[in-house]
ZAMARGU-4260 file (C-alpha; in steps of 0.2 Angstrom, whole numbers, plus 5000, padded with zeros to 4 digits):
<rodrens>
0) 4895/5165/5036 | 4907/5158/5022 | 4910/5165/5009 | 4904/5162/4992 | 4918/5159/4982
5) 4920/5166/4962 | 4931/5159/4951 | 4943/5157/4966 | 4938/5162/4983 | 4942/5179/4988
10) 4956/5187/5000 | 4969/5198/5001 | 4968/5191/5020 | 4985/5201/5025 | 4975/5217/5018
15) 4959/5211/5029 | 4971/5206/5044 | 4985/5222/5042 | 4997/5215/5056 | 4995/5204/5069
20) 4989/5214/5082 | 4972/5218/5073 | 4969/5198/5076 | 4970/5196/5095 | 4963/5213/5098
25) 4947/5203/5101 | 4945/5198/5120 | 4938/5180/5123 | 4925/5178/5111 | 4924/5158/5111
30) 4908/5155/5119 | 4892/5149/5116 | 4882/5162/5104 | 4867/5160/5093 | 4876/5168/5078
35) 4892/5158/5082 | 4884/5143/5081 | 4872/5144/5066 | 4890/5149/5056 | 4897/5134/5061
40) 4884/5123/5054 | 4885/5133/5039 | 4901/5130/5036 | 4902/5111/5043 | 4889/5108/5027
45) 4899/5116/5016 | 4912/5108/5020 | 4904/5092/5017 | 4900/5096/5000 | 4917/5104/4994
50) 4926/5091/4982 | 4938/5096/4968 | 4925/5108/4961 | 4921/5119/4978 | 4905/5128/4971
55) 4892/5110/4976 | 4881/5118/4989 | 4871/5103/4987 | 4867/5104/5007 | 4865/5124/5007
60) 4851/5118/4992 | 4844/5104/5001 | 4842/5116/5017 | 4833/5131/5009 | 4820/5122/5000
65) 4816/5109/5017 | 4818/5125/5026 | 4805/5135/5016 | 4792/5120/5014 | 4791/5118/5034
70) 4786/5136/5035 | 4770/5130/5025 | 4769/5113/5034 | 4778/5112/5050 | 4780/5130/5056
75) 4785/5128/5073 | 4801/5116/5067 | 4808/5127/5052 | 4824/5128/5063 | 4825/5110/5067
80) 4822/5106/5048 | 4834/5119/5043 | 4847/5113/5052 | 4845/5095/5048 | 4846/5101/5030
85) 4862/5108/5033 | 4870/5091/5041 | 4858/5080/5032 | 4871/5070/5024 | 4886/5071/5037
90) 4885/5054/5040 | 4893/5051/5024 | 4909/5058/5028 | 4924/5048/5025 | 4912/5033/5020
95) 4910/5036/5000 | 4914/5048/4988 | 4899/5061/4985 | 4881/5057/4987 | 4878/5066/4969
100) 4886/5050/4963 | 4872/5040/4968 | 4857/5049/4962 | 4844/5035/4962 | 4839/5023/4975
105) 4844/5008/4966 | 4861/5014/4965 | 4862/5020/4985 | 4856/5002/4990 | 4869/4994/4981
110) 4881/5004/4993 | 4880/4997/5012 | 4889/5012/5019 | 4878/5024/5007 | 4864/5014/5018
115) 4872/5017/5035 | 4876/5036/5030 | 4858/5042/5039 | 4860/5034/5056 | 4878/5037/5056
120) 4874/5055/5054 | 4862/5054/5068 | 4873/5046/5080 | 4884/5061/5075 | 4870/5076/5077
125) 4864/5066/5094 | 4881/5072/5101 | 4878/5091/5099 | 4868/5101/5111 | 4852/5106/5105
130) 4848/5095/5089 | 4843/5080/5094 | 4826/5083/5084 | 4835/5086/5070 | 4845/5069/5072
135) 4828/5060/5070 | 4825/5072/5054 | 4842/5066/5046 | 4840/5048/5052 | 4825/5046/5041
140) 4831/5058/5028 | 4831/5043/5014 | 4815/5036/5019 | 4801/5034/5004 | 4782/5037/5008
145) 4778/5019/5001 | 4793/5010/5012 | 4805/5006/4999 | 4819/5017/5006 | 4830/5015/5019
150) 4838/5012/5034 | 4821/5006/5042 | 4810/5004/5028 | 4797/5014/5035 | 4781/5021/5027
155) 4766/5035/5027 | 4764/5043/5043 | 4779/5030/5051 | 4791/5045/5045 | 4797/5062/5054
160) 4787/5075/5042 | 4805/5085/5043 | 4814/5071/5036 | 4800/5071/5022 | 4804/5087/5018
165) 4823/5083/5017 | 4820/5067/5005 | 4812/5079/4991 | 4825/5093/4993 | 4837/5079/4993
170) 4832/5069/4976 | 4827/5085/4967 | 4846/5092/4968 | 4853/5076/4966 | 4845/5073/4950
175) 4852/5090/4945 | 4834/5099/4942 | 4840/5116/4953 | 4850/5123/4939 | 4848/5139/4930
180) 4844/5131/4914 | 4830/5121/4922 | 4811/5129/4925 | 4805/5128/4938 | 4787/5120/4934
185) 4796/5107/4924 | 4804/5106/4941 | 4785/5103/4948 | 4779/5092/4936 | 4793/5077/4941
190) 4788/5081/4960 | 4770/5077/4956 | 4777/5058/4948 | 4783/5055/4966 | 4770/5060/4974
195) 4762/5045/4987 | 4778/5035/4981 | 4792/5045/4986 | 4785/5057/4998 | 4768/5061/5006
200) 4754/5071/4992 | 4754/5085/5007 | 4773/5086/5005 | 4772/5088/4984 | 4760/5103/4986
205) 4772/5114/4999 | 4784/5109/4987 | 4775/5115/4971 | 4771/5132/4984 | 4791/5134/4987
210) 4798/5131/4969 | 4781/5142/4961 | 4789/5159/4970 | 4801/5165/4954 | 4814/5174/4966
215) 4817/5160/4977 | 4819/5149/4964 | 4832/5161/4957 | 4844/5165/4973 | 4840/5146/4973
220) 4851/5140/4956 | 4861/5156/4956 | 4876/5152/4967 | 4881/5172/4970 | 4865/5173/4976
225) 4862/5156/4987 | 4873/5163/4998 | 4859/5176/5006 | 4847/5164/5006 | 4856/5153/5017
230) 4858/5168/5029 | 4841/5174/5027 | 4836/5158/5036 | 4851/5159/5048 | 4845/5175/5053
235) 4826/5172/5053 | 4824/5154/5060 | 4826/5150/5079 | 4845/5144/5088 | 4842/5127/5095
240) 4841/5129/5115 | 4857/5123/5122 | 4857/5112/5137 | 4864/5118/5153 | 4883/5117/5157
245) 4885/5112/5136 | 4898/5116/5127 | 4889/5117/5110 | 4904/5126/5101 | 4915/5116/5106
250) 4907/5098/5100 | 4904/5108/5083 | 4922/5112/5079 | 4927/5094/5085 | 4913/5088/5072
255) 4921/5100/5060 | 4939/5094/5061 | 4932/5076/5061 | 4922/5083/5042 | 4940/5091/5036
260) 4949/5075/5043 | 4938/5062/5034 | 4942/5071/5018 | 4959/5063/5016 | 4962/5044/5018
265) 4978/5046/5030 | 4972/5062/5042 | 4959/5053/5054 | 4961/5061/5070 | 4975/5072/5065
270) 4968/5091/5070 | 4960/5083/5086 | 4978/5078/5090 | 4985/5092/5087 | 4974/5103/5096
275) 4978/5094/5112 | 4996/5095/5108 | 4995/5113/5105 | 4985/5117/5122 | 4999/5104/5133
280) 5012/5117/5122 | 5002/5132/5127 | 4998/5126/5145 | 5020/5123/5147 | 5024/5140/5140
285) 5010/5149/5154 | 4999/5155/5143 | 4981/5161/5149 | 4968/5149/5147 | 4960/5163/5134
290) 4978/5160/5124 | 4975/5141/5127 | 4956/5140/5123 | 4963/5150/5104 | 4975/5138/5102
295) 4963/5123/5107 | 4951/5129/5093 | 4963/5134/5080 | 4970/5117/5082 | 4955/5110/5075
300) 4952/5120/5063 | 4968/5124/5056 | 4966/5112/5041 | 4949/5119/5035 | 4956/5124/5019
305) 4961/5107/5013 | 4946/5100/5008 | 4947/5109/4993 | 4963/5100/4990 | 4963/5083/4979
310) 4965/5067/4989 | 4974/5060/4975 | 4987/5075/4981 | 4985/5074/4998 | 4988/5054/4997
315) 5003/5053/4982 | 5014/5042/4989 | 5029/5049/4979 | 5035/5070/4980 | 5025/5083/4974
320) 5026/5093/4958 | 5023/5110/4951 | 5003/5113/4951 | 5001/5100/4965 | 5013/5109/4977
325) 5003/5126/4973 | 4986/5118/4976 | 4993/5113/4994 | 5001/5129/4999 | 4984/5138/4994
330) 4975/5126/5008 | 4980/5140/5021 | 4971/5155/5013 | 4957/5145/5009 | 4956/5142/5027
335) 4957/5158/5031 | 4945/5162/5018 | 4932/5150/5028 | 4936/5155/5044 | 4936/5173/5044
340) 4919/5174/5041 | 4911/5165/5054 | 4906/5174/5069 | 4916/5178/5081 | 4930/5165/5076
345) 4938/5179/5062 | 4953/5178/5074 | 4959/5160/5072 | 4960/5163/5055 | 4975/5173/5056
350) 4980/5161/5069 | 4976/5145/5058 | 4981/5149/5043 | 4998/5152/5049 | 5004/5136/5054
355) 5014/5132/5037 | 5026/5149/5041 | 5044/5146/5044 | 5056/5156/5059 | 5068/5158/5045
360) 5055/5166/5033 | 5052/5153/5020 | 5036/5147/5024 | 5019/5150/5017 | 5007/5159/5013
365) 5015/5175/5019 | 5034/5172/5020 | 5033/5180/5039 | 5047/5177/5049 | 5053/5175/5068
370) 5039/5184/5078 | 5030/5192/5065 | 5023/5174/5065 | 5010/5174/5079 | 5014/5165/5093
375) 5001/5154/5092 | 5004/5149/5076 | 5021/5144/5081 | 5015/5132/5093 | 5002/5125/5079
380) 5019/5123/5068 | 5027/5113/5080 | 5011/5102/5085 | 5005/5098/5066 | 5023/5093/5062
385) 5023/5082/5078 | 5008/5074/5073 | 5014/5072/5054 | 5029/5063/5060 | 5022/5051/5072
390) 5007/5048/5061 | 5008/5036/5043 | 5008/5043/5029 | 5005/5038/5009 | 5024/5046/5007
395) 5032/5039/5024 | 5032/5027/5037 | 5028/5036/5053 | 5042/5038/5065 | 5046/5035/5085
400) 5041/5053/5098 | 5060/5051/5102 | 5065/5052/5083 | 5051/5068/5080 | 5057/5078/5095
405) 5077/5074/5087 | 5067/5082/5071 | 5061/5097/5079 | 5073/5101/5087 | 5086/5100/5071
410) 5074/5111/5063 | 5073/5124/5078 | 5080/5141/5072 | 5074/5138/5055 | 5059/5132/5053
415) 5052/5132/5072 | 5052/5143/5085 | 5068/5136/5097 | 5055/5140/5113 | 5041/5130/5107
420) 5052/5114/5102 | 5059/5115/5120 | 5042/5118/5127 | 5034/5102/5115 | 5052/5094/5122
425) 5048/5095/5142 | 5029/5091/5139 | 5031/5075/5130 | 5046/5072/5145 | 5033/5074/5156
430) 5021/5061/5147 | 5006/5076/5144 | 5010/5074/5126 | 5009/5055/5126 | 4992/5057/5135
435) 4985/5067/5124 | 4989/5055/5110
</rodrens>
């Protein structure tokens, strides 16, 4: 799991990760695990929902309350539901600013990619193993009972029962009735005004069943407490059965650096790219395929932290200044704050949020220096500047490969480890680099 964050999220991480021998003491953990996964859709939903203020959780709501209706209605789907929950609005990423922004369905239709956001996200679910009910759950997510919603207009008995359950999580939370101040039967009684409109009379009465229990409602508005709810059902409900010879994991993290990447108007692509520069790194200096299989996942995950970052940062086309520079160089803890606590991956935390340290020391966040930097963090360094310099930018125009290696290599011995640059040097010589681009 995530952590739930208080007034800033927690972490001494150099106390949790007290040298970096603790953080590759693990042996090759990457594979696919039923716990691993069920994290990783955790934290791809909260990701989606962590603007400037990171305490939304509109997905984690939308997740328990479908969740805890199917058990009442559709009992041998609560996992698929669950699950669509969590990704229901992935589709959106990039497209628009928040779905909160459009609470009604007048204002969503007046927004074509708003309109496309559910079979985008269904395109995007189809991709990974396992979910390809919950793609139809998300597809339809926006559908009314009486066919006024969208994408396909359909009506009644037309629409997936999971993705019924998903519309009234979904309106409920984005007209703000899951707060502390709100009861809970007043909560009810505007459920009931949609009821044969919005959604089906049988879906209005699991609902009335859910919202009626007192403590769920309470762990429900109360955002310490959201936080076990959300594993209660990742513990209790089903792992969607993986197809054989899939690589589950993988696609996930590739959909969760394609989340973190949508965040900013500038980064599309950018930790794919400098995953697969970081394992043709990797793969130069003969590192294992465990090392290079780190590397490959770090690489993607490395910029998790900042999307709690503004764009309007992120983006400035001018230098940064005072409060603006701290907020970027907390991105790393936050990522480590993210990472460390999903299963199994606690490692590439230490790995990922490293990549802004320096040879000479003055990097960030921990001021390490030379090889108290972890190697494979080093290697990071070298691939995210490589990308940052051939890639545009709101501050820069992007430059040639030839003029970023001339870069990196003026930098080596102070900020980047000499063997790495050399190593980046003969795998772009050799065309890998250019390939993987």
């Amino acid at each position: 799991m995530i952590p739930m964050p208080s007034s800033t999220f927690p972490g001494l991480h150099s106390v949790l990760f007290a040298s970096k021998e603790a953080a590759i003491a693990h042996q090759d953990v990457i594979s696919d695990n039923p716990k691993l996964f069920s994290d990783l859709i955790t934290a791809i939903s909260y990701v989606l929902d962590v603007q400037e203020d990171p305490r939304l959780f509109h997905a984690w709501r939308v997740a328990a309350v479908a969740a805890a209706m199917a058990e009442h209605i559709l009992p041998g789907n609560v996992a698929e539901v669950f699950y669509a929950g969590l990704l229901h609005d992935v589709g959106g990423m990039g497209a628009f600013s928040h779905i909160i922004h459009y609470p009604t369905l007048y204002s969503q239709l007046l927004r074509p990619e708003v309109v496309n956001h559910p079979e985008r996200g269904k395109e995007i679910i189809q991709g990974i193993p396992g979910l390809e009910l919950c793609a139809d759950f998300v597809a339809e997510h926006h559908e009314w009972y009486n066919g006024s919603g969208y994408p396909y207009r359909k009506a009644g008995g037309d629409i997936a029962p999971g993705a019924q359950l998903i519309r009234i999580a979904d309106s409920i939370d984005l007209s703000r009735r899951f707060r502390p101040e709100v009861q809970p039967e007043d909560t009810a009684i505007i459920v009931q005004t949609v009821s044969g409109l919005e959604i089906s009379p049988e879906v209005a009465e699991a609902f009335r069943l859910v919202i009626s229990s007192e403590e769920f409602y309470r762990e429900l508005v109360d955002d310490s407490r959201l936080y076990g709810l959300i594993e209660r059902f990742e513990s209790s409900t089903s792992t969607p059965i993986f197809p054989p010879n899939s690589d589950a994991v993988s696609t996930v993290l590739t959909v969760f650096a394609r989340v973190v990447d949508s965040k900013h108007g500038f980064t599309a692509g950018h930790s794919e790219r400098v995953s697969q520069y970081s394992v043709e790194i990797s793969r130069a200096m003969g590192l294992s395929h465990v090392e290079v299989t780190k590397v490959k996942y770090a690489g993607l995950l490395h910029d998790a932290g900042k999307v709690a970052v503004p764009r309007s940062i992120i983006d400035k086309p001018g230098p940064l200044v005072g409060s603006e520079i701290v907020r970027v160089k907390y991105h790393p803890v936050l990522t480590m704050d993210i990472l460390r606590n999903i299963a199994h991956l606690s490692e590439l935390a230490w790995i990922a949020g490293h990549h802004h340290e320096r040879w000479d020391g003055m990097g960030y966040p921990d001021g390490l220096r030379g090889e108290e930097i972890p190697l494979l963090s080093r290697i990071l360094a070298v691939a995210d500047a490589l990308d940052a310099i051939t890639s545009p930018r709101a501050y820069k125009e992007k430059r040639t490969p030839a003029e970023a290696l001339q870069i990196l290599h003026e930098e080596a011995g102070s900020q980047f480890d000499p063997q790495v640059v050399d190593a980046a040097h003969s795998v772009w010589g050799s065309g890998r680099l250019a390939r993987a681009a």
